[in-house]
N, C-alpha and C positions, 0 to 999 in steps of 0.2 A: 497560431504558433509564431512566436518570433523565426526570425531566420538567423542561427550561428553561425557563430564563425567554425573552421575547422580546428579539431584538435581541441577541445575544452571541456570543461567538468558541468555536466546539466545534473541541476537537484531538482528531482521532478520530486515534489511534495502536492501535487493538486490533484483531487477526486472529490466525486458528486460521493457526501457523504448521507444520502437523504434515503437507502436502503429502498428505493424503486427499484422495478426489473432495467426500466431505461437508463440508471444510476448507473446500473452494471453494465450495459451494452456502451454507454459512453465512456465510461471508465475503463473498459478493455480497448475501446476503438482509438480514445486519445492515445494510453499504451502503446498501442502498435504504431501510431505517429512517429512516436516521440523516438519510438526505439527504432523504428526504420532510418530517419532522419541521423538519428544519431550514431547508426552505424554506414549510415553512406560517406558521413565525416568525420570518422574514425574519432569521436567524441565519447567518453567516459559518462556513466549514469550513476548519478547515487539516489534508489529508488526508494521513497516513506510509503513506508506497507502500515500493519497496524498488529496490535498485540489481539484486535477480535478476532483473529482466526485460530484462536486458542480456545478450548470450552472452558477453561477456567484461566482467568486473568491474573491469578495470585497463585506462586507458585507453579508458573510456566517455567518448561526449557524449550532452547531452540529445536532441538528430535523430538517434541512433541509432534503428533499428525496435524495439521491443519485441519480445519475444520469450519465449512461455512455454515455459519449463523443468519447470515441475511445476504441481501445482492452486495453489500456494500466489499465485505468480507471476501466473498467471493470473487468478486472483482480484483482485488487485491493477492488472492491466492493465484489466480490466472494469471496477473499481471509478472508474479516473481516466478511463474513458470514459463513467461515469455522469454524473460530476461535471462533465466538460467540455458534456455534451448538457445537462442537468437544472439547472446551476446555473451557469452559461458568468462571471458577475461575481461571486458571493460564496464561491469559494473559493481554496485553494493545495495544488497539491499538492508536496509534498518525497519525492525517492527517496533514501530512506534506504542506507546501508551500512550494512554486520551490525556489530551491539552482540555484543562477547565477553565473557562473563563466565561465572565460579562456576557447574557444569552447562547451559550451553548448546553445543549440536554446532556445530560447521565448519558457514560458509556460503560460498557462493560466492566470495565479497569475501577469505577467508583462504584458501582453496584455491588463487586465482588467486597469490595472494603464496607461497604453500608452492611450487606448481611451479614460480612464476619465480627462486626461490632454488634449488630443485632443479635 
């Protein structure tokens, strides 16, 4: 981890997206870094969660229940319950949809579109 300055905005957008159990253990452990750090200097989080922890990708609302699918997921559900107990006013969480590009595999979010054109 870099070391911040006091008082700034951290957009924590990084996680082991490889749906190992170790995916998930690092992925909660950075979490707890990041948010400890960042509440010792009174710094603001704006945290990229992801739209898998939805069972359906299309046709999601926010009050839908979360739901783990894999470690990835999961880690990501933990991580926005970190943030809501540990830091309740200085963050955002955003649930992202899958970014497609150049080597990256089918996520949830294209899958759901692949079978409903199917």
């Amino acid at each position: 981890f870099l070391e911040l300055p006091t008082s700034c905005v951290i957009i924590h957008c990084a996680a082991d997206m490889s749906g190992l159990k170790e995916s998930f253990i690092n992925n909660v452990e950075n979490d707890l870094v990041l948010i400890e750090d960042a509440i010792s200097k009174n710094n603001k989080i704006i945290y990229l969660s992801t739209n898998n922890i939805y069972s359906k990708t299309l046709n999601c609302r926010v009050q839908d229940k979360p739901l783990m699918t894999d470690y990835y997921s999961g880690s990501k559900i933990v991580g926005e319950i970190l943030l809501t107990k540990m830091v309740p006013s200085n963050y955002c969480s955003i649930r992202v949809a899958d970014v497609f590009g150049v080597g990256q595999k089918h996520g949830n979010f294209f899958r759901s579109i692949e079978n409903s054109i199917r």
